[in-house]
C-alpha positions in Angstrom: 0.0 0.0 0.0 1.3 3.2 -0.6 1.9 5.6 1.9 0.5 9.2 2.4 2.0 11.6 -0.2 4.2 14.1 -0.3 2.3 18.2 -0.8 3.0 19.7 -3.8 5.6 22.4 -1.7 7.1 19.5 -0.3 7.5 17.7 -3.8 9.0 21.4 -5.1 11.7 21.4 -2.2 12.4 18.1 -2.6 13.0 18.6 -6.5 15.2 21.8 -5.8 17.4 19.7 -3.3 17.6 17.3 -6.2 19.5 19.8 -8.4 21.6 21.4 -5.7 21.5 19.3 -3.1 23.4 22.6 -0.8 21.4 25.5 -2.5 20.9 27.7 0.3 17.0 28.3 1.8 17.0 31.6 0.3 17.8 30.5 -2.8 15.5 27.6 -2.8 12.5 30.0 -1.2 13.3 32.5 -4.2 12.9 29.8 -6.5 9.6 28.6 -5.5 8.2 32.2 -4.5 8.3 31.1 -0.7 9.8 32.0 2.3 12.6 31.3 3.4 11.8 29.9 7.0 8.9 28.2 5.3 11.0 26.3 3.0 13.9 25.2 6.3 10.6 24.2 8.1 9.2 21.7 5.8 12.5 20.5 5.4 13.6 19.6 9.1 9.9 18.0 9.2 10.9 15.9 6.4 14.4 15.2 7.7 13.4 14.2 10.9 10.9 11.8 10.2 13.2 10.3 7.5 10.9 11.0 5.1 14.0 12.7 3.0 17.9 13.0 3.4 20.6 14.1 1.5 23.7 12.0 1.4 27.0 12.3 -0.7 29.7 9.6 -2.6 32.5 9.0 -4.7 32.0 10.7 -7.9 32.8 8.5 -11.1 36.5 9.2 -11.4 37.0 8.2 -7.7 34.6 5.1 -8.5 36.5 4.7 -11.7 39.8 4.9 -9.6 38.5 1.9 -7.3 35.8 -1.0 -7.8 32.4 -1.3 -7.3 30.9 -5.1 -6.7 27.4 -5.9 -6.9 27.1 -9.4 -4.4 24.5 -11.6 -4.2 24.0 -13.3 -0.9 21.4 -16.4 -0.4 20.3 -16.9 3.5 19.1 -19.8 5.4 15.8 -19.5 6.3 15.3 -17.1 9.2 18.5 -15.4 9.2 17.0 -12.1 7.0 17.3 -9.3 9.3 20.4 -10.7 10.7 22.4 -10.8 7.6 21.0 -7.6 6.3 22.0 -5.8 9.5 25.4 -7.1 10.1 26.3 -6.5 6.1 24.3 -2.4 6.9 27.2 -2.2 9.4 30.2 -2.0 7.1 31.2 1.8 5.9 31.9 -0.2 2.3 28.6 -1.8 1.5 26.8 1.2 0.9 23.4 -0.7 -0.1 21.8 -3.8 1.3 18.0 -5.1 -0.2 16.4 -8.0 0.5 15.4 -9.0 -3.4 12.2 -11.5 -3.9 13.4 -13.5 -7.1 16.9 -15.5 -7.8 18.8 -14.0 -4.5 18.1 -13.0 -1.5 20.0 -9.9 -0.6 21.6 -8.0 -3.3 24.7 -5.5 -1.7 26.7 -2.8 -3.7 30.3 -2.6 -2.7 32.5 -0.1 -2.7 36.0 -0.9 -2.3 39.6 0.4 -3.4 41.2 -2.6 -4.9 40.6 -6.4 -5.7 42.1 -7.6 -2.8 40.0 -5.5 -0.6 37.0 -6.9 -1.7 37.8 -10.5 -1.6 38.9 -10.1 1.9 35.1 -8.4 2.3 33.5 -10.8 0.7 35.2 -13.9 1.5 36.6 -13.3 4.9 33.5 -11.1 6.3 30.2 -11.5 4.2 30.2 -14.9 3.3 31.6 -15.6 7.1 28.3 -14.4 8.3 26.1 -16.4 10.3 23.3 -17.4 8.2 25.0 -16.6 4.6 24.8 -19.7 2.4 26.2 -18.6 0.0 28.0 -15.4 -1.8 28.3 -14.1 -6.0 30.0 -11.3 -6.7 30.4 -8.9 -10.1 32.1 -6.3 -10.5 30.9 -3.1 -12.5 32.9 -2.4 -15.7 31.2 1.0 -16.1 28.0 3.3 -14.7 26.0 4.8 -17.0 23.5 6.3 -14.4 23.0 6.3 -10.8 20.5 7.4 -8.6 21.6 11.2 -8.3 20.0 11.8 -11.9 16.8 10.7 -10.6 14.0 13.5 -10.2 11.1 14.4 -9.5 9.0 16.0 -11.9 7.6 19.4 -9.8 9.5 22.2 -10.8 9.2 24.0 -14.4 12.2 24.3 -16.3 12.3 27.8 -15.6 12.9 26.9 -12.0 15.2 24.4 -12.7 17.6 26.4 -14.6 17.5 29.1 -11.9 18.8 26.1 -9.7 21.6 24.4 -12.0 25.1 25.9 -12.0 26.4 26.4 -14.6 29.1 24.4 -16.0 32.9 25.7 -15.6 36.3 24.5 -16.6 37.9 22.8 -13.5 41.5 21.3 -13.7 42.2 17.8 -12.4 43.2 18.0 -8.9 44.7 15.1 -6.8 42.3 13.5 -4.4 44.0 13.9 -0.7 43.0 12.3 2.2 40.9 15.5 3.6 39.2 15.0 0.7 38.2 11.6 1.5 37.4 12.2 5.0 35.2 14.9 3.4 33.0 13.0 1.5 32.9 10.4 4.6 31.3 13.2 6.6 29.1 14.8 3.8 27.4 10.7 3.7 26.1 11.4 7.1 24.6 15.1 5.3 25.3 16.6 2.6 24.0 19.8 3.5 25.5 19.6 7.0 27.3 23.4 7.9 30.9 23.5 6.7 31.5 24.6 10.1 30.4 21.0 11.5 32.8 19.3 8.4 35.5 21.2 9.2 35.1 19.7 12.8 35.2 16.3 11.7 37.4 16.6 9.0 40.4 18.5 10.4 40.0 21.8 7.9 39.1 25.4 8.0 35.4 26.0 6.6 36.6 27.8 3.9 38.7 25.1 2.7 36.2 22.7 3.2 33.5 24.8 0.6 36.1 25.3 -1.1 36.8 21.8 -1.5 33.3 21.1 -1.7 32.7 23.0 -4.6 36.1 21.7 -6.8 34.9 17.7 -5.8 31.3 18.3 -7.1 32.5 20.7 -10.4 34.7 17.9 -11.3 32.6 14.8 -10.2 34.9 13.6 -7.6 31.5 13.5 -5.6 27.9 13.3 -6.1 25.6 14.8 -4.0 22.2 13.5 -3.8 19.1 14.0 -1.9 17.4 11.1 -1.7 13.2 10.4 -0.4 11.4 7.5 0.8 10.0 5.2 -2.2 6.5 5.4 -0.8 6.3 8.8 -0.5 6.4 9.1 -4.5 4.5 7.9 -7.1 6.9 5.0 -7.3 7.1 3.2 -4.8 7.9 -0.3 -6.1 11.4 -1.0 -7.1 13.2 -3.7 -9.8 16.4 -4.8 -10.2 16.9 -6.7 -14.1 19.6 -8.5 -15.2 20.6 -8.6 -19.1 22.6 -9.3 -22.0 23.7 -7.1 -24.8 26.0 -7.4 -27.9 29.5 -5.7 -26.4 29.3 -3.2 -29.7 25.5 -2.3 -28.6 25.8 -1.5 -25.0 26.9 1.8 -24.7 23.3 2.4 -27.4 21.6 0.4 -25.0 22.7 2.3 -22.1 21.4 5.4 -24.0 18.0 3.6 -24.6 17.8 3.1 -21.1 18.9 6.3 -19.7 15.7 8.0 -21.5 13.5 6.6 -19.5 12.3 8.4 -15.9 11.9 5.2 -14.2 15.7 4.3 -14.4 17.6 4.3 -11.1 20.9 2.6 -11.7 22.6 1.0 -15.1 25.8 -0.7 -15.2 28.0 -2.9 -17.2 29.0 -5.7 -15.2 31.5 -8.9 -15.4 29.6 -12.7 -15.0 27.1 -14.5 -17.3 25.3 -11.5 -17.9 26.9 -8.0 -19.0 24.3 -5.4 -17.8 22.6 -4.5 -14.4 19.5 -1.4 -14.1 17.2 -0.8 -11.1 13.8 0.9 -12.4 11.3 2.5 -10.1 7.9 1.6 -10.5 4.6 2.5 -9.7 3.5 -1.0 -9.1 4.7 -4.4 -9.3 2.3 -4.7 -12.6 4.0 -1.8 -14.3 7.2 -4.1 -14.6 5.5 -6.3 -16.9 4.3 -2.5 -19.4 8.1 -2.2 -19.2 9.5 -5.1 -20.0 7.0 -4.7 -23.2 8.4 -1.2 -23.8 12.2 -2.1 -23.6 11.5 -5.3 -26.3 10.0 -2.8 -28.6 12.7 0.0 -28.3 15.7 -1.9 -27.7 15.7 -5.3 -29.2 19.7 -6.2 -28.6 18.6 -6.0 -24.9 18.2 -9.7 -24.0 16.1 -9.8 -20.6 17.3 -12.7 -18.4 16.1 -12.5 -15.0 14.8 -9.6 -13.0 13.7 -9.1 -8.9 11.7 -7.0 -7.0 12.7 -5.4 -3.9 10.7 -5.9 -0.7 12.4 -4.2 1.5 15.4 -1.6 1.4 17.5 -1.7 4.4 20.1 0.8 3.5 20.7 3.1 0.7 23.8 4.9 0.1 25.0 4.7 3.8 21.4 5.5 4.9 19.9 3.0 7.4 16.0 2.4 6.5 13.0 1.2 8.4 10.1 -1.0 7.1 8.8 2.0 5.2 11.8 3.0 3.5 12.6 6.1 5.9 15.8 6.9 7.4 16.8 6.2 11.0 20.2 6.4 10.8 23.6 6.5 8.8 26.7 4.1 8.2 29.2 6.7 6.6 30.7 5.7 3.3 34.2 5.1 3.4 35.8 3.0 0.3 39.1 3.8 1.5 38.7 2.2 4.9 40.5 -1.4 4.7 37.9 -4.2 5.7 37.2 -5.1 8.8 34.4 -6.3 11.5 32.2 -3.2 12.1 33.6 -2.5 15.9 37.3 -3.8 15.7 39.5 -1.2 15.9 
């Protein structure tokens, strides 16, 4: 059942946040021809019911720079919640679902070299009590991830007032403030660069300054992120497929048109492409599945999964309903380890 929806003023902030996920509330309030206060109000309401969040991660280049593993894990019976909340705990698997077709839980990894990850996987995930069993592939390329995701309340108009525009950044080195900066902005992306220069050792101006030079260059991607039922979506699909190698990248395209896409990657295994579609119900999949056979016939459907139940997202912790309670901070850098052990 879907859950009570969002207002339209709520939908409107939520959209702006969507572009620029640290617009200021003046900005935003300007934009929607509100005030100000109004517009911080209705978003601590949101915030602190979980309702919405923003969060931040490695950009493509970083991601590019390391590995990202999608793992499938099948339980023994009973052991759900156990398994989901011990692999929540580690700062490296940045999203844990329990899936109803094919696998149980489906995790995405993020990790900074091979070995890395099969000491995760092997030594830590498939070590926990009630995993049977453990499959891993590794994404080749992202096409699109959630942060392109919107919704669909603001008029162009507004939306250009919101989007930066683009300017010519050079290629700086990623240092380890950096890191811990995108750890912190995880927990909040639009926490005060005051509190990030706390937890991160800099000045505030470095830290927007930073801030600004890791998003303008993709280093990191900040994203504000709502709770599934809240929208007009609230049903979500992973599919697996297969595509000629020389029509993937067309595929990709095909796929990246439509507004229900989430997440599409190339990946290594049987099959060579991944996507996570939001839906309006589990029937929709099936209108889908029609539409992609029509449009892109080199994509060769082979299995597909529905989630029934999120329990983190991007470092964010999630209840039954999909809100947020609370946030493992993403850290790809961090070598593997029990969550706890020093």
């Amino acid at each position: 059942m879907q859950e009570k929806t969002l207002d339209e003023l709520d939908r409107s902030i939520l959209h702006a946040l969507q572009i620029s996920p640290r617009a200021s509330w003046t900005t935003v309030g300007r934009v929607l021809g509100v005030d100000a206060v109004t517009a911080t109000r209705r978003w601590d309401r949101l915030r602190s019911t979980g309702s919405a969040w923003t969060t931040c991660y490695p950009g493509v280049r970083l991601i590019d720079a390391g590995f990202t593993a999608y793992v499938e894990i099948d339980v023994q019976s009973g052991r759900m919640m156990d398994v989901s909340r011990a692999l929540a705990a580690y700062p490296q698997v940045v999203t844990v679902e329990h899936l109803a077709g094919g696998r149980d839980v489906l995790a995405m990894v993020l990790v900074q070299n091979l070995g890395a990850l099969s000491e995760l996987v092997t030594e830590h995930i498939a070590a926990l009590p009630g995993v049977a069993r453990t499959r891993a592939a590794l994404a080749t390329r992202v096409f699109s991830e959630g942060s392109r995701w919107r919704l669909r309340s603001l008029t162009p108009a507004q939306q250009r007032q919101l989007t930066r525009p683009a300017t010519d950044q050079s290629r700086a080195e990623v240092d380890e403030y950096d890191h811990r900066l995108i750890t912190a902005l995880s927990r909040d992306a639009r926490a005060p660069a005051v509190e990030l220069a706390r937890q991160t050792g800099l000045s505030a101006p470095n830290v927007r300054r930073r801030i600004a030079g890791l998003v303008h260059r993709g280093d990191a991607v900040l994203r504000c992120e709502i709770a599934r039922g809240l929208t007009e979506w609230p049903v979500a699909a992973t599919l697996w497929a297969s595509v000629p190698p020389g029509e993937i990248d067309k595929v990709a395209q095909g796929l990246r048109a439509l507004p229900e896409l989430r997440m599409c990657s190339s990946v290594t295994g049987p099959h060579n492409l991944l996507f996570t579609l939001w839906l309006n119900s589990v029937a929709d999949l099936a209108r889908l599945e029609t539409l992609l056979a029509e449009r892109l016939p080199q994509l060769h459907l082979v299995d597909r999964a529905v989630t029934l139940r999120m329990v983190k997202l991007m470092g964010q912790l999630l209840d039954e309903r999909g809100h947020a309670t609370a946030c493992v901070p993403i850290d790809p850098w961090l070598p593997p380890r029990s969550p706890g052990q020093a």
